[in-house]
N, C-alpha and C positions, 0 to 999 in steps of 0.2 A: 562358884555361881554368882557369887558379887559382884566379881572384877567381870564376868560376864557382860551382868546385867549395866555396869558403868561403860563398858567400850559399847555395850548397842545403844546406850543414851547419848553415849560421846558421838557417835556416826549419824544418829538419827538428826542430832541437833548441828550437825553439821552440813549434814542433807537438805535439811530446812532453812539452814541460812543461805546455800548456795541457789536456793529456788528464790528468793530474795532476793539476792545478788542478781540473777536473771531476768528482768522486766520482760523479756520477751521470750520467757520460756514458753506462755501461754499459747505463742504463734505455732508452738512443733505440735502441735495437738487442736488445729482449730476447726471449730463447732461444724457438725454432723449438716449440710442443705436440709432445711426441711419439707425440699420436693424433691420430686426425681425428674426429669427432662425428657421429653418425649417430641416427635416431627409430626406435624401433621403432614398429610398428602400434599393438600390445595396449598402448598406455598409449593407447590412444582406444578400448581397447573398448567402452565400454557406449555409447559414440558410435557406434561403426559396429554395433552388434547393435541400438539403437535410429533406424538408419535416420537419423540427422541428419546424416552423411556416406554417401555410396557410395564405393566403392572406388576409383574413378577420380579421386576428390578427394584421394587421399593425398599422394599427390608435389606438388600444389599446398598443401593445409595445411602441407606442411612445411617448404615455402619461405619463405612467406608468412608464416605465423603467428607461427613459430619459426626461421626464416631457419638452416636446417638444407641441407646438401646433399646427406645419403645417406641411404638408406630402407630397413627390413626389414621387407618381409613377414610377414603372417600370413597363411599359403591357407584359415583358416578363413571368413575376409571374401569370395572368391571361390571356393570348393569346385569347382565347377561348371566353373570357367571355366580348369582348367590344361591344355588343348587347343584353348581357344578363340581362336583365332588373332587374329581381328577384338578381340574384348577386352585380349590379350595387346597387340600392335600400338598402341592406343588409350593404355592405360598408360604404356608406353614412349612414345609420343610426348609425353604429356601431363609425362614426366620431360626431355624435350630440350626442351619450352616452357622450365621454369621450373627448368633448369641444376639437375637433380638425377639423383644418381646410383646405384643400384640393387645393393645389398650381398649381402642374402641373403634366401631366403624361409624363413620357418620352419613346420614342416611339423607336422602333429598328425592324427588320426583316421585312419589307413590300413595300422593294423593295428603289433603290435607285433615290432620287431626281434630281441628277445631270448626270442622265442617258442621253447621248447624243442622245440614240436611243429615237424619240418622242410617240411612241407607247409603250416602257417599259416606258418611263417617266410620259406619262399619270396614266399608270395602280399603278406606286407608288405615284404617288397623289391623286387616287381614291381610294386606298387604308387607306388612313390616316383619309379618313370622317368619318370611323366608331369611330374611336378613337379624334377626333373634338367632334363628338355628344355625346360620353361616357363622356369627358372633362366638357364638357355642362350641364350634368344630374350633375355631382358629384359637380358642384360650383369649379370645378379649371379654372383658366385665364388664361393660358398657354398647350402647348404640344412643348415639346422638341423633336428635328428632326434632322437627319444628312443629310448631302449637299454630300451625297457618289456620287460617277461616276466613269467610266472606260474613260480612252481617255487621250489627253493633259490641259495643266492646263486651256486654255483657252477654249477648246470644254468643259470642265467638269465646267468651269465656268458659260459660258452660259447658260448651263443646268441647273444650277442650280439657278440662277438667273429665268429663267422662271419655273421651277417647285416650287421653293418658291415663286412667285407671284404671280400661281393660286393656293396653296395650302392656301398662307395668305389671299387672297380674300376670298374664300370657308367659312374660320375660321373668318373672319371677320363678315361676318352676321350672326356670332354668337357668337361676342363680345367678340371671342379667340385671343389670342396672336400665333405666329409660332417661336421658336426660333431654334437655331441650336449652338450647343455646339462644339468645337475643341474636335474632338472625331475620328482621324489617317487620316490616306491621307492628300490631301491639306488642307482641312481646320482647322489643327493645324496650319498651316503658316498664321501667322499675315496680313501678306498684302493682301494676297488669300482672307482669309474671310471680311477683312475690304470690299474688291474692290468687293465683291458679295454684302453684304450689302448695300453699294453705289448703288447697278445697279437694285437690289429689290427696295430701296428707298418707301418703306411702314412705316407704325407708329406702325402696329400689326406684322411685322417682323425684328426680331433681334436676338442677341448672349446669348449666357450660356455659361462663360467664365469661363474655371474648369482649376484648378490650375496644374493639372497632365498631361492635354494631348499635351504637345506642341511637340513632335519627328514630325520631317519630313522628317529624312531617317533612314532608320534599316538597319542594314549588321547581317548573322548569327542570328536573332530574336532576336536582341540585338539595342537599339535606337545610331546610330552614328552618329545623329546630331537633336540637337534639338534647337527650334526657341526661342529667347528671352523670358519668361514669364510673364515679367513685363512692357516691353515693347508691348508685345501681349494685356494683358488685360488693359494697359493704353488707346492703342487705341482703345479699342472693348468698353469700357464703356459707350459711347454715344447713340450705342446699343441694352446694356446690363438692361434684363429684367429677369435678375437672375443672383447669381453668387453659382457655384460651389467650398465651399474649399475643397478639397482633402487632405489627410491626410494617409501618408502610414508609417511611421516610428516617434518619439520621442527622445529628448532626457531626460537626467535625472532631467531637469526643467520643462517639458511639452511640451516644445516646438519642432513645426515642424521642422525635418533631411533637406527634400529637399527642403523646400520651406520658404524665409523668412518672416512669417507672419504679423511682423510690419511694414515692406515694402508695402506687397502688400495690405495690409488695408489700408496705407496710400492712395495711389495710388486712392483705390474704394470709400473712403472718400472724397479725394479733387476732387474727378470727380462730387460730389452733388448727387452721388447712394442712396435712400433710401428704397429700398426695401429686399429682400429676400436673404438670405443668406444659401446655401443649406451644412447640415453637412454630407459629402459624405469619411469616413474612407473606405482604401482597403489594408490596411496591411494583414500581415498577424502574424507577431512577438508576438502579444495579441490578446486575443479574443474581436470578432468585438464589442460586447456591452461595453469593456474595451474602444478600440480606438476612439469608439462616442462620449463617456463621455469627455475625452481626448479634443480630438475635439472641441466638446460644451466647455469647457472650455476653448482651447485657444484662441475663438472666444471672450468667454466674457471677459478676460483678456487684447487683444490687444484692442479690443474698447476701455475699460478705460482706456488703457495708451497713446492710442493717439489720 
């Protein structure tokens, strides 16, 4: 039992010098992404508004192309079809072919949330159920939504705080998420949506915090003032039940023009974020399956560096 216990101290302590000896053992075993990588649509928009994709080829370009496994929505690509069950069904299947999995759909044109008038506010909250239950069929936990309104910041705030309250209730009993993405008007301005957030004060309503939309005044169609980005998504992370990186230009290392992406990684790492990272290219300089890549790549690059 001695000489036992002496050859397993003799081997243990042999073991542990040769991990010693190893400086770069630590690289056969390095650290777990702490998101998972997901495509959005709209970086193939002028693809699918040009008809060289349909919509039922998403979930397969995105395997395939880009060897991606989760997908968001645009219901602009299928308007039509957020009741259509045979369509619906189709989709989803065409995602269990090719082992892809179904995030969130993102929602545009049904009217806006932040409508002061309570009668149009209603009717774009009734609006979105169809696209909650579509959300429901396909296995995504999420629909992305904009906090639009006419009026002043705080009429358009109000509004919007109760049109996200009974739109996240609605989506709640059906174990959806409501988010709202900095996507022009007030709610690219950091404090705007932080202080809507606050006054919803829900667990299934939060932010989709995209790296591109922070302008909060334009002169000539042109942005002549735009709200801190890093500071925007530093405070929106608590949130934040997705995040958008945008990606509109490179340079000759890969790396994003407008946006410093080891910064704002930092930022969505030390917040304790673990989930979904959406690769949303809109250049226009390369073609858009060039930019994705791109993309995907600087995403997987800054994780491992910081």
């Amino acid at each position: 039992m001695k000489n036992s216990r002496r050859i397993f101290l003799k081997n243990t302590s042999a073991l542990a010098a040769g991990f010693v000896a190893m400086p770069a053992f630590a690289n056969l075993f390095p650290a777990k992404q702490f998101f998972e990588i997901s495509l959005a649509q709209w970086s193939l928009h002028k693809e699918f508004f040009n008809k060289k994709y349909d919509a039922l080829d998403f979930p397969v370009i995105t395997r395939k192309q880009f060897d991606i496994g989760i997908v968001e929505y645009v219901n602009t690509f299928f308007k039509d079809k957020a009741t259509d069950k045979t369509f619906l069904s189709a989709l989803l299947q065409r995602c269990k072919d090719n082992n892809v999995k179904n995030h969130l759909i993102m929602i545009d044109g049904e009217g806006d949330l932040g409508n002061p008038d309570n009668n149009e506010r209603t009717k774009a909250i009734e609006n979105h159920y169809k696209w909650v239950d579509a959300a429901k069929f396909l296995g995504c936990k999420t629909i992305r939504v904009n906090a639009y309104g006419r009026g002043s910041r705080d009429e358009v705030k109000a509004a919007a705080i109760d049109g996200l309250s009974r739109l996240g209730e609605f989506a709640g009993k059906s174990g959806l998420n409501v988010i709202v993405e900095n996507h022009g008007s007030y709610s690219s301005d950091g404090d705007w949506l932080l202080s809507v957030m606050q006054g919803v004060n829900r667990k299934n309503v939060g932010i989709l915090p995209d790296f591109g939309n922070f302008c909060i005044r334009h002169e000539n169609n042109q942005c002549a003032e735009e709200y801190d980005k890093y500071k925007g998504t530093q405070m929106w992370m608590p949130y934040a039940k997705g995040v958008s990186a945008k990606t509109f230009d490179f340079d000759a290392e890969g790396n994003c023009i407008e946006t410093d992406y080891p910064r704002m990684m930092k930022i969505i790492k030390d917040s304790g974020f673990k989930g979904i990272i959406g690769v949303e290219y809109e250049g226009d300089k390369i073609p858009a399956e060039e930019g994705i890549k791109k993309t995907k790549e600087l995403l997987i690059k800054t994780a491992k560096a910081i």
